[in-house]
N, C-alpha and C positions, 0 to 999 in steps of 0.2 A: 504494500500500500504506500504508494510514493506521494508525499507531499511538499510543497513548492516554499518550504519554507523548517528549517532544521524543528522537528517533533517536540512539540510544548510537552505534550503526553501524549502515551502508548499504551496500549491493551492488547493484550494477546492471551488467545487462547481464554478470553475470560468467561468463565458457567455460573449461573445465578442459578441453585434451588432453592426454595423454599421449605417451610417444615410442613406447609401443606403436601409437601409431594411436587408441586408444581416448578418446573424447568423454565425460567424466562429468557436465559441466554442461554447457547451452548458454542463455545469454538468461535468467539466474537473476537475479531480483531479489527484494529484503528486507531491510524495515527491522525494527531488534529496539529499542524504547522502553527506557528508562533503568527501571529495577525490574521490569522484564516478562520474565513467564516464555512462552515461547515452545517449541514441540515442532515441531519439523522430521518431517516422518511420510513413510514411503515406502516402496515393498519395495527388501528387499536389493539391493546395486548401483546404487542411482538418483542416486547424489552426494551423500547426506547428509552422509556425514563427509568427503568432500573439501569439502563448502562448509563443514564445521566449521571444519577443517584449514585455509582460506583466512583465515576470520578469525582467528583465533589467528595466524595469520603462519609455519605452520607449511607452506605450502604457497602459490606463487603463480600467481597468475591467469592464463591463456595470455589471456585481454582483458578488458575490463570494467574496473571503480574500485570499491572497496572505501574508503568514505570513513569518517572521525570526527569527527561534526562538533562534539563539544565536546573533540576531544583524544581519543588512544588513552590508557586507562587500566590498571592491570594484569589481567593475562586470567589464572584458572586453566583445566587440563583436566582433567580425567576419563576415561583413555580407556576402552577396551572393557575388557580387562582392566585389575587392579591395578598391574602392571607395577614392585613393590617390589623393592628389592636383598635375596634372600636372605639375605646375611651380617650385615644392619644390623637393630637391632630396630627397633620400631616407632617409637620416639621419634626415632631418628635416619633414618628412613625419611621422617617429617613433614619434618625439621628440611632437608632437602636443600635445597628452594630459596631457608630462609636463609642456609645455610653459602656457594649459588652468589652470593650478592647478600652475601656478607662483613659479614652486620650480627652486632653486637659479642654475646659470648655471653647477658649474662644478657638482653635484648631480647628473643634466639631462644629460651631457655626459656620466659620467660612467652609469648610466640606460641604456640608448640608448646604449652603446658601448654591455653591456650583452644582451639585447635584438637581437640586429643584428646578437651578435657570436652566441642567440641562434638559431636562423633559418638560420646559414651557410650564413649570407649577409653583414658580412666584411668589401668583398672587391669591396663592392656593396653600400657603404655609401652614394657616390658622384654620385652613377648613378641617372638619372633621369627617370619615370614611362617607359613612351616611350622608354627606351634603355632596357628595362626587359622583360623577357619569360611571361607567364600568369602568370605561377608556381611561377617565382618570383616576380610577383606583389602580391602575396597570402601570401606569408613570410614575405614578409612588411609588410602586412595588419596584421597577425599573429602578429608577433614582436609591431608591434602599438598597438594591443590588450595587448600584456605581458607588454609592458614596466613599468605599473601601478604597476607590482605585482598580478594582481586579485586574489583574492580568486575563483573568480568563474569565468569560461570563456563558453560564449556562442556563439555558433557556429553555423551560418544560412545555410545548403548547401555549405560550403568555397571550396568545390572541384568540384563542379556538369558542371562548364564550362569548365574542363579540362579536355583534353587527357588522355587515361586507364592508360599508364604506369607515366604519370605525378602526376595522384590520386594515384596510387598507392604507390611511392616514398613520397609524403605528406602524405599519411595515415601510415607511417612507422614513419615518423620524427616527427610526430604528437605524436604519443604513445610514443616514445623516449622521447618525453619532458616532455607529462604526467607522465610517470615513474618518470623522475628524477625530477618534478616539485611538484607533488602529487595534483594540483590545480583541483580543482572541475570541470568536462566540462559535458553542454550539448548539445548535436550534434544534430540536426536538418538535417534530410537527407530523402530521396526517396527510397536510392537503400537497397535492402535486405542485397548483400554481404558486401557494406560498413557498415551497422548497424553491422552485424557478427562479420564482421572482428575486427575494435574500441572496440565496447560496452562491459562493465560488465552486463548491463541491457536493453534491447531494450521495449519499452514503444509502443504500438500496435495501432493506432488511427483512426476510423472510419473516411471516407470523410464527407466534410462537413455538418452539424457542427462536428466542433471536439470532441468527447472525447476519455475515454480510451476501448479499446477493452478488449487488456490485454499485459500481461508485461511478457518478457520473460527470464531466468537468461542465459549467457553466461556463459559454467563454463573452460572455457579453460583459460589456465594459461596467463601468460607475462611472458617474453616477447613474441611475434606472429610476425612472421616472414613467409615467403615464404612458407615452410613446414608446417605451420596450414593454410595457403591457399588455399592448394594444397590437404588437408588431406581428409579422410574420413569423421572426424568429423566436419571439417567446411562444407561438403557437405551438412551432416545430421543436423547441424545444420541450415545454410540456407534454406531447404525443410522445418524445422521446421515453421521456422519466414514467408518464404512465403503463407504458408496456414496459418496460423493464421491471415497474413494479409488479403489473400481472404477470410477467416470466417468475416474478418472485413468488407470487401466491400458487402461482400454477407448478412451481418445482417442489414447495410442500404440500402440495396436496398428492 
């Protein structure tokens, strides 16, 4: 699995059971390059977010090696849902994982103050969960992810509950950040056009157990906009990635 940039992290050979009995990976491997954005694609239940959950360290491996070969760096996550504390606004909703990591107050203001401007949520400090769109509970949750710095940010479905033109506008500001951010992400997703659209690399996954089918290169530029959604080659590319996915359902079946 060759990628265009020396392996942030590696997995190899990595198998998830469960104590239910149940197999979610088996013989999973994947390298994710340092600034590469990468899209995990599979139907529901195929291991995607448990190979999330593997690398984050939120979940360990019943075999295989999950290496780093220049050093584990800090990880954010994104899960499916927002998953904000009700009672805290939003500023201190961001602010959580620098109160966990005790760095001194005014540090974690300016953090937090960059993280908000970066997802457009300002003037959205003082709001509380309850008084936010979905979309903007998903920007907090984002911004709570950035605040850190990540080097690497993982991303569980963060848009699969929302509205078409609500995903859509997240999946534009999303690339806007990675551009000017260059921060490692891997995206965990269902749908063909959102892999498309995001990805440098879509990563092809048999249903369960997971592993890899095959991996496909994106060669359309950045920035992507309207006009590579619209185009022929995002068409063509899409037909691509959707049969390869069926080659995938159809080799385990």
């Amino acid at each position: 699995m060759n990628s265009p940039a020396p392996a942030v992290v590696s997995l190899r050979g990595v198998g998830k059971a469960f104590e239910s009995g149940t197999v979610a990976l088996d013989r999973f491997d994947l390298d994710v390059g340092a600034g590469e954005f990468v899209a995990l694609l599979g139907p529901s239940g195929c291991g995607k977010s448990t190979a999330l959950r593997i690398v984050a360290g939120l979940s360990v491996a019943s075999k295989g090696t999950v290496a780093w070969p220049g050093g584990a760096g800090r990880i954010g996550f994104v899960f499916q849902e927002p998953t904000l504390m009700p009672w805290a606004d939003v500023a201190a909703n961001v602010r959580l994982p620098l109160k966990l990591a005790h760095m001194d107050d005014a540090a974690a203001d300016a953090a937090v103050a960059r993280a908000l401007a970066r997802v457009g949520l300002v003037d959205f400090a003082r709001a509380y969960p309850r008084e936010l769109s979905g979309g903007m509970k998903m920007r907090a949750s984002i911004a709570r992810a950035l605040v850190t710095e990540p080097d690497l940010l993982l991303m569980d479905e963060p848009f699969a509950a929302l509205d078409e033109i609500t995903r859509f506008k997240l999946n534009n500001d999303l690339l806007a950040l990675w551009q000017e951010l260059r921060r490692t992400v891997v995206f965990v997703t269902h749908s063909v056009f959102e892999s498309v659209y995001l990805a440098q690399r879509i990563v092809v996954m048999t249903p369960r157990p997971g592993r890899v089918f095959t991996e496909i290169a994106i060669p359309a530029s950045y920035p992507r906009d309207e006009r590579f959604r619209t185009s022929a080659e995002y068409a063509a590319l899409c037909r691509r990635v959707a049969e390869a996915l069926q080659g995938a359902m159809e080799a385990a079946a």
